[in-house]
N, C-alpha and C positions, 0 to 999 in steps of 0.2 A: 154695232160697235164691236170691235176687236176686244178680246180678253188680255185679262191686266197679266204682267209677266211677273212668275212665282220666283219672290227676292227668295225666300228659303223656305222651306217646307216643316218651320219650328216659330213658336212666337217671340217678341223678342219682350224678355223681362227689364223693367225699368223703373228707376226710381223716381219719381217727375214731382217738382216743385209748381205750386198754382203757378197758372195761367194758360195763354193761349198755344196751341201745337196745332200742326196741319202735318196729317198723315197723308203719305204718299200710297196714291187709289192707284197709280201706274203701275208700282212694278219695277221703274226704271230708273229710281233715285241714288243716288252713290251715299245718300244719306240715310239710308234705311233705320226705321222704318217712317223717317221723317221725308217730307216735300223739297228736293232740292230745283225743280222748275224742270227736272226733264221729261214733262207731261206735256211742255209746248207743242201744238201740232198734233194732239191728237185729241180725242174726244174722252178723255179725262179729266178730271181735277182735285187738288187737295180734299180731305176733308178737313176740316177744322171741327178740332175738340177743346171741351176749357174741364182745366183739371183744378177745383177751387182750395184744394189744401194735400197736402204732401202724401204722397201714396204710391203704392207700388202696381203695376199696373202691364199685362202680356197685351202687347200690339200684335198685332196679325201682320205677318209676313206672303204668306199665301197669297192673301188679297181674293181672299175666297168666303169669307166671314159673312155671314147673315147680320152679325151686329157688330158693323168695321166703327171704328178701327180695334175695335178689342178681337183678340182670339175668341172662337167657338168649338173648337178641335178642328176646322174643316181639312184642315192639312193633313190629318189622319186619313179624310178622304180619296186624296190625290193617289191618282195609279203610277208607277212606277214604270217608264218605259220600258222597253222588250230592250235588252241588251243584243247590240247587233257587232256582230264579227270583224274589225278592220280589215281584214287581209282577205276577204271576200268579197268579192267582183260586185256582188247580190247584194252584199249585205246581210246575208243570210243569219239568223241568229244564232248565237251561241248554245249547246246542248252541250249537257254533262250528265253524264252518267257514271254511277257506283261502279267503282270496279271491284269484280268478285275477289 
């Protein structure tokens, strides 16, 4: 199975009245951090959570969570790409150096 695509690399805080929610396990929802069905076609799917009375509550965005759909810091974990150069052929990454 393909890894789920990181909507944002922070939880998202929420105030949620009971009932039922289906967190998006994809990655790909324009409803973050909710299910909007753009999990069609792949080997994903919602989770459905039930939230029985009024509370505040950090969804994982990551999609990296040991315990989804609630944040666990795993986004702390995530490595930040190597910043790469546009204007080089390569690619070659960016270096900065102190100037004396």
């Amino acid at each position: 199975m393909e890894e789920p695509t990181i909507a944002a690399k922070e939880p998202k805080p929420l105030e949620l009245a009971p009932g039922t929610y289906y967190w998006c396990a994809c990655g790909r929802s324009a409803k973050q951090p909710f299910c909007d069905g753009s999990h069609q076609g792949t080997g994903f799917a919602p989770k459905a959570f039930e939230v029985t009375e009024r509370k505040r509550v950090y969804l994982c965005q990551c999609k990296r969570s040991a315990n989804p759909p609630f944040c666990d810091g795993s986004h702390q974990k995530l490595q930040t790409p190597i910043e790469r150069n546009p204007r080089s052929e390569t690619g070659a990454c960016l270096q900065t150096r102190a100037r004396p």
